[in-house]
C-alpha positions as CSV (number, residue, x, y, z in Angstrom):
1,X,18.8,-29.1,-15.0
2,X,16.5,-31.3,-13.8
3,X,14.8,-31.0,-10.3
4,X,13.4,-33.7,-7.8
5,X,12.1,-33.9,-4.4
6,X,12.5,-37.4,-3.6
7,X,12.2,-38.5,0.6
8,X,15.2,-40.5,0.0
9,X,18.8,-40.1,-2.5
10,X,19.3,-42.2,-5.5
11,X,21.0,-45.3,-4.2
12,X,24.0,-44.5,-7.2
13,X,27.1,-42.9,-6.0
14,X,26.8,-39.1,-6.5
15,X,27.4,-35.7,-4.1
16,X,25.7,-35.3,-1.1
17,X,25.2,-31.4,0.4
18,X,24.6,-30.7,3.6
19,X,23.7,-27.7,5.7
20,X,25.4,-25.9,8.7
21,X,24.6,-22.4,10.3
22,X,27.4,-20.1,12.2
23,X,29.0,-22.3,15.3
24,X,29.0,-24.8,13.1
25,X,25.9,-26.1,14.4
26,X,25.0,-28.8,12.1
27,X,21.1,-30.3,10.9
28,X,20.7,-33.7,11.1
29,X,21.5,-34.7,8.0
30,X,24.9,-32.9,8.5
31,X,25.6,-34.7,11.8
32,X,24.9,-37.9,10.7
33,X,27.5,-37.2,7.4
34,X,29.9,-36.0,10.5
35,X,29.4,-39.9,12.0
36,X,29.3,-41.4,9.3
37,X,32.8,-40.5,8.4
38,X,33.8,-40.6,11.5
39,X,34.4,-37.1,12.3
40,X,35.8,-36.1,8.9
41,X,33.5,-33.1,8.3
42,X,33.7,-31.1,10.9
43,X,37.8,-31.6,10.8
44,X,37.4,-30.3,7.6
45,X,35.7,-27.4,8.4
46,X,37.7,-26.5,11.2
47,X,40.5,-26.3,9.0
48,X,38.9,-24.4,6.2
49,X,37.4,-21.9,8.9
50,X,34.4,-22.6,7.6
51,X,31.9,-20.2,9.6
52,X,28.3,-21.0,8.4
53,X,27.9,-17.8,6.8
54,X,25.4,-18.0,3.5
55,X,26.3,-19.9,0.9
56,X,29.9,-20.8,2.6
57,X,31.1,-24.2,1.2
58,X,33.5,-26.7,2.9
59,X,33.7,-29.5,0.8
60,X,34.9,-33.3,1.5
61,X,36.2,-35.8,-1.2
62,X,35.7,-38.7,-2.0
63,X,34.3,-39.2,1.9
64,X,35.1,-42.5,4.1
65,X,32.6,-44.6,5.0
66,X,30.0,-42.8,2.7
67,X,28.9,-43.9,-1.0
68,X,29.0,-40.6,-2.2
69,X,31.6,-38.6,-4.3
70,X,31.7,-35.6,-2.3
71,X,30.2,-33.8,0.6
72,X,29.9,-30.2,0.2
73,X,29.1,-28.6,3.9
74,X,27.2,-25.3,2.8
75,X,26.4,-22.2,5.4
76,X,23.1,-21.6,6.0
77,X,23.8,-18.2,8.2
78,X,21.7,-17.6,11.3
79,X,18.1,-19.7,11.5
80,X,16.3,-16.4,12.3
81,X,17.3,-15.0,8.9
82,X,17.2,-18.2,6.8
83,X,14.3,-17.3,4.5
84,X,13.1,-17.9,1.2
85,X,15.8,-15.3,-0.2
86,X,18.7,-17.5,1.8
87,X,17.8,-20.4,0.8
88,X,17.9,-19.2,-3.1
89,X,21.2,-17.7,-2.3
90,X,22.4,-21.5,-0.6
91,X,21.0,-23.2,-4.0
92,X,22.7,-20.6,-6.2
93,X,25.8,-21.3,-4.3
94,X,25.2,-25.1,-4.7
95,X,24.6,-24.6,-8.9
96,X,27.6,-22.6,-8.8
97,X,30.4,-25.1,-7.3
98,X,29.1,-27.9,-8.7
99,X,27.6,-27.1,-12.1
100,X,31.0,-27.7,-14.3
101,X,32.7,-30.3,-11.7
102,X,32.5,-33.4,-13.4
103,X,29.3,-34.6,-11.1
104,X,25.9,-35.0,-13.1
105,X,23.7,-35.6,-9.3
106,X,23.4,-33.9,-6.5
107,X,21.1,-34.2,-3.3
108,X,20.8,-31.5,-1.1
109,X,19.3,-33.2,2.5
110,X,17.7,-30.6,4.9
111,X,16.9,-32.8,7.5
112,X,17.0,-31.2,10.6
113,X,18.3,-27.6,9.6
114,X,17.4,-24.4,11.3
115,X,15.8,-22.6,9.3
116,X,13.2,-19.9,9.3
117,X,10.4,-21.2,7.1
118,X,9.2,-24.8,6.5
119,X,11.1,-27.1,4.4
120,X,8.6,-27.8,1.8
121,X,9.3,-23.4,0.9
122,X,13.4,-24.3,1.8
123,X,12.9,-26.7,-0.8
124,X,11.1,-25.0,-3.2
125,X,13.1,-22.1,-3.1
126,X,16.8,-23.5,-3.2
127,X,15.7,-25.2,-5.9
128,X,15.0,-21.9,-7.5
129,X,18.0,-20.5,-6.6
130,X,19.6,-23.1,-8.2
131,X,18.3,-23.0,-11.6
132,X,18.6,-19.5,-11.9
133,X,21.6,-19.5,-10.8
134,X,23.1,-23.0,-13.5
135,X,21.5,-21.1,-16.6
136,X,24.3,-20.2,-19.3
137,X,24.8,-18.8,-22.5
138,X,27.1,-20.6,-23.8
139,X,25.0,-20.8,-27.8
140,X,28.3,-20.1,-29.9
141,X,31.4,-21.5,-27.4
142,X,32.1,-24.0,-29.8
143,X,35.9,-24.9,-28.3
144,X,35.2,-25.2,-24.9
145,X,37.6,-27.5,-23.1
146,X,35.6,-30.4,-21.5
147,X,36.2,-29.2,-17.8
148,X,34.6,-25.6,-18.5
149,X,31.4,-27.4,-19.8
150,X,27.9,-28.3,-17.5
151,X,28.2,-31.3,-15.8
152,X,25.0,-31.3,-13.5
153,X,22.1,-32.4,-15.1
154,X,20.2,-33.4,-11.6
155,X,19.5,-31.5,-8.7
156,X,17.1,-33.9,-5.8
157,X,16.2,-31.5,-2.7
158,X,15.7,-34.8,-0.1
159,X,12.9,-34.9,2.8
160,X,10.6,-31.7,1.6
161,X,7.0,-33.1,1.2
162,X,5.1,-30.5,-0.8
163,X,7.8,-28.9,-2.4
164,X,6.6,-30.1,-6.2
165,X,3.8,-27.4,-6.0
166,X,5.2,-24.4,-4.5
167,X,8.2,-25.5,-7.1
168,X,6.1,-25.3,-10.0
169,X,4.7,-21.4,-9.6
170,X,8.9,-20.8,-9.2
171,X,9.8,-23.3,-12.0
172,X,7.5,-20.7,-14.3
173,X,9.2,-17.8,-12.6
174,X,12.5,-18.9,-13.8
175,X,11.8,-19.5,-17.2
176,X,10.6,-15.9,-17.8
177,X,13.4,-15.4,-16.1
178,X,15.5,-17.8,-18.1
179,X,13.8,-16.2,-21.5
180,X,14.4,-12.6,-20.6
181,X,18.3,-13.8,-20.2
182,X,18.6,-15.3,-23.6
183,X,17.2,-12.4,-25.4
184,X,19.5,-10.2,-23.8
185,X,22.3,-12.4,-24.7
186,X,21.8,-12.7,-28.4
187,X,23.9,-10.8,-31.0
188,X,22.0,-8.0,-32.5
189,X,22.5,-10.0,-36.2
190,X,20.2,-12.6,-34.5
191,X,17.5,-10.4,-32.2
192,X,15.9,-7.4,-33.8
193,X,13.0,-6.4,-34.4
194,X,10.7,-8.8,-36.4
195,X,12.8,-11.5,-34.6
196,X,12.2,-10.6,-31.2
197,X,8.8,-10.5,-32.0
198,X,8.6,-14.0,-33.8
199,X,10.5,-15.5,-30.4
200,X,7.2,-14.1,-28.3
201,X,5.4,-16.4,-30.4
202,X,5.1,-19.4,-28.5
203,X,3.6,-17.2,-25.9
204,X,0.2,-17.9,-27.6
205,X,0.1,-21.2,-26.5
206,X,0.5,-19.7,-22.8
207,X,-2.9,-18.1,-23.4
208,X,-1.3,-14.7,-24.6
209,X,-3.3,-12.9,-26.5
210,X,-0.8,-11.1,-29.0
211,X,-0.7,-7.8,-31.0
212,X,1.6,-6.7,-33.6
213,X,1.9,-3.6,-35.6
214,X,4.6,-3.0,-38.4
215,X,5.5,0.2,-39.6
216,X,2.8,0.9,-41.7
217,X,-0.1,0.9,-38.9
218,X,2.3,3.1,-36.8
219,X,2.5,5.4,-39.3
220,X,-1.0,5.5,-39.3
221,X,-1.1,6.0,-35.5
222,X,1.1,9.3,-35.9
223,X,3.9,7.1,-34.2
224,X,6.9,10.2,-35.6
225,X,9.2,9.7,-32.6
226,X,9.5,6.1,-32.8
227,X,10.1,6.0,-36.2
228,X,12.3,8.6,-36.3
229,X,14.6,6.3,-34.6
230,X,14.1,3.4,-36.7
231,X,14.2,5.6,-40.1
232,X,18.2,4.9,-40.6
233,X,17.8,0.9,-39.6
234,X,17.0,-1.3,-42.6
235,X,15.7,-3.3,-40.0
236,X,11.8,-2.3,-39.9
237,X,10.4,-1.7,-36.6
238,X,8.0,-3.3,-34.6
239,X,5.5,-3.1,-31.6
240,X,4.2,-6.1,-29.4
241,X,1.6,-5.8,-27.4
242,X,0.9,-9.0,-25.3
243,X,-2.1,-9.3,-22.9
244,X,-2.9,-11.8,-20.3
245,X,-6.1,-11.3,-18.6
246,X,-6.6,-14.3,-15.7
247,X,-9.7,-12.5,-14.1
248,X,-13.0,-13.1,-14.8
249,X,-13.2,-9.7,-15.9
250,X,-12.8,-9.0,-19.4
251,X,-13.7,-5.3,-18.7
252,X,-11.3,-4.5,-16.0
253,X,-8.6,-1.8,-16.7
254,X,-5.0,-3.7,-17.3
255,X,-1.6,-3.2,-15.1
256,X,0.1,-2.4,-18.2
257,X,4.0,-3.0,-18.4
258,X,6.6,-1.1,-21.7
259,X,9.7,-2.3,-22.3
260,X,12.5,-0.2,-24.3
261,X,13.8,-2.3,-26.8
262,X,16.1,-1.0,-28.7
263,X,17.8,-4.2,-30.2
264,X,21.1,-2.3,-31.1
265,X,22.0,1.2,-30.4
266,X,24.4,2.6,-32.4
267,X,23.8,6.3,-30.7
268,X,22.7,7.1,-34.4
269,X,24.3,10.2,-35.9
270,X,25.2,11.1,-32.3
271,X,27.6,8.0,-32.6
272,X,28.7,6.0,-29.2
273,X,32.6,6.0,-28.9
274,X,33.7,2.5,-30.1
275,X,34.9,1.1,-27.1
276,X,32.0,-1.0,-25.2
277,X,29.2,-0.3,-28.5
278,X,29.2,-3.9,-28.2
279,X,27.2,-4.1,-25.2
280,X,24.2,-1.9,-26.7
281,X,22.7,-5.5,-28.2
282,X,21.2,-5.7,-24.3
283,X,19.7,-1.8,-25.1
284,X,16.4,-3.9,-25.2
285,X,16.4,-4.9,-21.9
286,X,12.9,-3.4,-20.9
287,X,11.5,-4.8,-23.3
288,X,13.4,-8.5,-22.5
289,X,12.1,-8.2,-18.5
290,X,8.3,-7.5,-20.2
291,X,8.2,-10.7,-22.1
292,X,10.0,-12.6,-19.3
293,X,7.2,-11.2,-17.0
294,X,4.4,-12.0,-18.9
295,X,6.2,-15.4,-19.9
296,X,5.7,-16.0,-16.3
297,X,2.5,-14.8,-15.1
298,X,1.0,-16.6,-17.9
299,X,2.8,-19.7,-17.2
300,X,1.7,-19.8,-13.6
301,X,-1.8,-18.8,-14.9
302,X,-1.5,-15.4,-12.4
303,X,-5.4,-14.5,-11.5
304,X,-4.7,-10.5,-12.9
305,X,-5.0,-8.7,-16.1
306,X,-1.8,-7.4,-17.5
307,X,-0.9,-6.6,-20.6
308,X,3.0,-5.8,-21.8
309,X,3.9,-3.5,-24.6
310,X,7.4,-3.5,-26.2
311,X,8.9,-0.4,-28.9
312,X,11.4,-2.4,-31.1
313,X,13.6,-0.7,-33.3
314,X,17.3,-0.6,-33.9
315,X,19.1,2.8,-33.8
316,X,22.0,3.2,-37.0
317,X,23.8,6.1,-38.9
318,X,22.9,5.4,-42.0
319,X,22.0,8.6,-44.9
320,X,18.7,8.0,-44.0
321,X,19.4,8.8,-40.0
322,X,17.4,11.1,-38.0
323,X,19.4,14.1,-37.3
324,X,20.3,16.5,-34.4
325,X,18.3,19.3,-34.5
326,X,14.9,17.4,-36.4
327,X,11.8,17.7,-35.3
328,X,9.3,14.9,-35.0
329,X,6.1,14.9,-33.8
330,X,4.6,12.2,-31.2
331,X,1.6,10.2,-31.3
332,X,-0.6,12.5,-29.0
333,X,0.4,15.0,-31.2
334,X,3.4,16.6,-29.0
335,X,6.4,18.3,-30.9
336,X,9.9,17.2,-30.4
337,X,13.4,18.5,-31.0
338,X,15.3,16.1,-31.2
339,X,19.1,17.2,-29.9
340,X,21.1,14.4,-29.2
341,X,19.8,10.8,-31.3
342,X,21.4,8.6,-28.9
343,X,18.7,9.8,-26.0
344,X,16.4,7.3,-28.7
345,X,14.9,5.6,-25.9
346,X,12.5,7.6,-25.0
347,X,11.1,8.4,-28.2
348,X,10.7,4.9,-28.7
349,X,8.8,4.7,-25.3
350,X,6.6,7.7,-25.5
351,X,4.6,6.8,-28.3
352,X,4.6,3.3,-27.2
353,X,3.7,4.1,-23.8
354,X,0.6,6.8,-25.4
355,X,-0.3,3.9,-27.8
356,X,-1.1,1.7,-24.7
357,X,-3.1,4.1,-23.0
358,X,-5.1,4.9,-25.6
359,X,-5.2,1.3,-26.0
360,X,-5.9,-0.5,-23.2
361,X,-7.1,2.5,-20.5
362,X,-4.7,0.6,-18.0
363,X,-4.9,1.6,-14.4
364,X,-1.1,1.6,-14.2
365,X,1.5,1.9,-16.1
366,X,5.1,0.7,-15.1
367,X,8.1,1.0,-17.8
368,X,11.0,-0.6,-17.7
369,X,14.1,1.4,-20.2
370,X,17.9,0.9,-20.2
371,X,17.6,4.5,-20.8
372,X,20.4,6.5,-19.4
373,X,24.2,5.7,-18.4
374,X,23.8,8.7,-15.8
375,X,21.6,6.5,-13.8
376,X,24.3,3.7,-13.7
377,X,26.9,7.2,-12.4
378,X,24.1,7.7,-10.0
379,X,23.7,4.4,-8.2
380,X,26.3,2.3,-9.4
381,X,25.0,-1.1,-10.5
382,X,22.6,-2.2,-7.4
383,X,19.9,-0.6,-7.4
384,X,18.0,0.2,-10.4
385,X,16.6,3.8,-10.7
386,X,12.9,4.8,-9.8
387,X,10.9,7.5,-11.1
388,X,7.2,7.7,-10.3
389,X,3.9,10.2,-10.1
390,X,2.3,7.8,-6.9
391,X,3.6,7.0,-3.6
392,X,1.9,4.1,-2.8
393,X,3.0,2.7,-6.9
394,X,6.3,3.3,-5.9
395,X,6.0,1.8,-2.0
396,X,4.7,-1.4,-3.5
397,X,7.4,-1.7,-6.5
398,X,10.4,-1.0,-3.8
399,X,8.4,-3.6,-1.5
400,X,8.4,-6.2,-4.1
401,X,11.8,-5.5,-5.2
402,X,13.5,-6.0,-2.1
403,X,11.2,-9.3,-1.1
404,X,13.0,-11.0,-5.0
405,X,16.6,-9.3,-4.3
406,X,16.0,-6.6,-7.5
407,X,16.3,-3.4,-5.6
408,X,14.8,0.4,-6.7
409,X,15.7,3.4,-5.4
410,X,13.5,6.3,-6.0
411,X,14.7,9.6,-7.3
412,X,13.1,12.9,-7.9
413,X,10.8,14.2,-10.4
414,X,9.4,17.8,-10.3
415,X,8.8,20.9,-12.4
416,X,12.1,22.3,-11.5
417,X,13.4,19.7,-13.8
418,X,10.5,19.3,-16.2
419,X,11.1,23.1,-17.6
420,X,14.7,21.5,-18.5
421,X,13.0,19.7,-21.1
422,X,10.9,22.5,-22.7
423,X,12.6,23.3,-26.3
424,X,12.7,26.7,-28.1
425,X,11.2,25.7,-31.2
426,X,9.2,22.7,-30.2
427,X,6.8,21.6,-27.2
428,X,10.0,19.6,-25.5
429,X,13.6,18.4,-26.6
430,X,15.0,15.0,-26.1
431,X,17.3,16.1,-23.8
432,X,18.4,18.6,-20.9
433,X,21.3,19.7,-19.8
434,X,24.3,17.1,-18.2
435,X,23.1,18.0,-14.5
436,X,20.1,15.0,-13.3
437,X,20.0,13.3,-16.9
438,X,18.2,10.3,-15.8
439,X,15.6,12.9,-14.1
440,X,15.5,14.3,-17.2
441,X,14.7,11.7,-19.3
442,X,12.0,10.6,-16.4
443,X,10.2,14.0,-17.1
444,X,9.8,13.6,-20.5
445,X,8.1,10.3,-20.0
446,X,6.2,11.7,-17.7
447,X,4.8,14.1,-20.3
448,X,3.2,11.3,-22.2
449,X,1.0,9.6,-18.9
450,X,-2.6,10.7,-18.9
451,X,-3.6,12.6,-15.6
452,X,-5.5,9.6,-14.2
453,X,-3.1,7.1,-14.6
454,X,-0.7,6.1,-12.0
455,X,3.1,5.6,-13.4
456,X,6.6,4.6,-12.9
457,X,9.5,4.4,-15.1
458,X,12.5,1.8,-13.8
459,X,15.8,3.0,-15.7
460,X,17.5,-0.1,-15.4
461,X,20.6,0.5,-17.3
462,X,23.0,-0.4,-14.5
463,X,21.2,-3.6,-13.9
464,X,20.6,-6.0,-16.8
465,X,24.1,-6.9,-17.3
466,X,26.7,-8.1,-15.1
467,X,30.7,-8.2,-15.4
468,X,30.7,-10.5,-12.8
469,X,29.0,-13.6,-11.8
470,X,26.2,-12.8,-8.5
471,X,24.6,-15.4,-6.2
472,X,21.9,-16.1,-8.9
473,X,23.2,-15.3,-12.4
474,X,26.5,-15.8,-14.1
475,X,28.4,-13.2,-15.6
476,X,26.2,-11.4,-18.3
477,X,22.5,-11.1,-18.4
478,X,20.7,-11.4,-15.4
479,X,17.2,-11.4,-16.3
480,X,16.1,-7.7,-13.6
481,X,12.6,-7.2,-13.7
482,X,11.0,-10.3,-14.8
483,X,10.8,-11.5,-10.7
484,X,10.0,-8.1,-9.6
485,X,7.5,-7.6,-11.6
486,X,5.7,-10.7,-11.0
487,X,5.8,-10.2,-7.3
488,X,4.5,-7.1,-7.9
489,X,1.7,-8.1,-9.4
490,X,1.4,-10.9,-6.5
491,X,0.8,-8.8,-4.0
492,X,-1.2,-6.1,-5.4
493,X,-3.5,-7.3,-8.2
494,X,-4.4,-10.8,-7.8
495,X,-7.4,-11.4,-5.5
């Protein structure tokens, strides 16, 4: 979809949205529509008790006395609280009504609206809503009917001077956004391993400079608990490491980001019950947010050095599988038993996560996992799950997930549950007992952070994928992380 800021709308007949808060108290633009059709609006939205509420819509056809094709009212809820996050709401809303309705233009005038920021950010940021929320996956719906397909190929925000640049740094927001999505989407014939790593790269040409070892170097490296995973796959796995460094500091320790990706997950010889295996393609949804995140802080050429790691492998049965009870030793050397194969992503993640360190002495580490179902049993699917050694870490990662809409909540870690972990013939196990299994899993991360290094794990399992469509994704993937990360970085490590 394209997106404009003209002052005034195309002269060619197309739908015209305009905004109202609760009392129906109508912005300029609004009002004027009211005149202009003599009343029509507001009648309408009287009878559709249409209350202003966010993202409301009333909608007029075919209008008299107006050139345009519709006219959508849309509730911009009280002025006070009509804020960036609103207004992305209002666009999404927008995307959603009229992205398969037969129009292919709409202007959206915000003349006169009360709202709570200027209209150069309302602009900026329902435009943003927007996109995010018209983005589809619709790669192999070959027998669409004509009505279920896009229409809306133009979206023109009227009478916002300045939008075009505070649009742009969103604009490269959305397409990390947008990229995360469609790797999380694919079919697990299409993304694994060596071809989620060839997507990543066009991020060279972003300024990304890119890392890649195959199976061989990790082997090298000691890398046993990642491979273990990927030893009954004849798909050979991979690591990416991608680093974007927009200081002028070449030397300065990296935020350093690892995603889970786990391209299909079979459970391994601890199989998954058939019903739902389908959905473990999006198992590599850590790693998907890390691309998407660096996607976009190179893109809007962030002034911080971050660097994003990814553990790619798929998880399958086959003779050559990694058995219950096998024990595989790490790349800093720890011993594990491993008890149940379909707890793979943390294998994947701890030598991944040591590799980095070791690597790139980073300053912090944040990991992002679809690791553990009992997280989604924990806190249902709005919140994603936070695990952390550092208070402040964790303040400013709940801080910037509440200011992009991706929420954390942060649950416990401690030694109580750490001795869970220990095994009797190993250093640790791969699993504990049923009681606190996302805390579990946490721990054993946590067993692979250096002492000086401040951490958190996001278990994002309930997060990544959507049954139902939200106010800016459509049913399906829905891109978590990439926005939080990037505002956490924002607001903590750019000067």
């Amino acid at each position: 979809m394209q997106i404009a800021f003209p002052a005034v709308a195309e002269t060619a007949s197309h739908a015209l949205v305009v905004l109202a808060g609760p009392g129906l108290v109508l912005g300029a633009a609004a009002a004027a529509a009211d005149t202009a059709t003599s009343g029509q609006l507001l009648r309408a939205a009287a009878t559709a008790r249409f209350e202003g509420e966010v993202g409301a819509i009333v909608e007029v056809m075919a209008p008299a006395g107006m050139a345009a094709t519709r006219l959508p009212l849309v509730g911009t809820g009280p002025a006070k609280d009509a804020d960036a996050s609103v207004l992305e709401r209002v666009g999404g809303a927008i995307a959603a009504r009229l992205l398969t309705s037969g129009e292919t233009r709409v202007s959206v005038d915000l003349a006169g609206a009360a709202l709570a920021i200027p209209a150069a950010d309302a602009a900026a940021h329902l435009a943003h809503g927007a996109a995010l929320r018209a983005w589809r996956f619709d790669n192999y719906r070959t027998t669409m009917k004509a009505k279920a397909k896009p229409t809306l190929t133009h979206l023109d925000v009227l009478g916002a001077a300045g939008a075009e640049a505070l649009h742009a740094r969103l604009d490269a927001i959305a397409g990390g956004v947008m990229r995360t999505r469609a790797l999380v989407s694919e079919p697990a014939n299409v993304i694994y391993p060596e071809s989620f790593v060839a997507s990543a790269a066009d991020l060279a040409a972003l300024g990304i400079e890119m890392t890649i070892l195959d199976e061989p170097a990790m082997r090298a490296l000691g890398m046993g608990a990642l491979l273990g995973v990927a030893q009954g796959s004849v798909r050979a796995p991979r690591i990416l490491a991608m680093r974007w460094n927009g200081t002028n500091a070449p030397d300065s320790r990296p935020v350093v980001f690892v995603g889970k990706g786990v391209t299909f997950d079979t459970g391994g010889i601890s199989l998954k019950p058939p019903a739902g295996m389908e959905d473990m393609k999006w198992d590599m949804g850590g790693a998907g947010a890390v691309v998407g995140a660096m996607h976009a802080l190179a893109a809007r050429k962030a002034p911080a050095h971050v660097v994003g790691v990814v553990g790619l492998v798929e998880n399958m049965p086959d003779g050559n599988a990694q058995r219950p009870g096998d024990v595989v030793t790490s790349m800093n050397g720890q011993t594990i038993e491993v008890i149940n194969t379909d707890a793979e992503g943390r294998l994947v993640l701890c030598d991944a996560i040591w590799w980095a360190q070791e690597t790139f002495n980073p300053e912090v580490v944040v990991d992002l996992a679809t690791l553990t179902g009992a997280i989604i049993i924990s806190l249902g699917n709005e919140h994603a799950g936070m695990f952390s050694n550092d208070d402040s870490l964790s303040a400013k990662l709940s801080a910037a997930g509440a200011a992009v809409g991706e929420k954390l909540w942060r649950m416990p870690i401690g030694d109580a549950y750490d001795k869970l972990i220990d095994s009797d013939i190993a250093d640790i196990k791969n699993v504990g007992p049923r009681e606190g299994g996302s805390i579990t899993a946490a721990q054993f991360i946590h067993r692979f952070i250096k002492p000086d290094v401040k951490w958190a794990h996001l278990d994002i399992a309930g997060t990544v994928w959507a049954s139902k469509p939200g106010a800016l994704h459509e049913k399906g993937a829905t891109g978590f992380g990439v926005r939080l990360l990037d505002r956490f970085i924002a607001d903590n490590f750019e000067g």
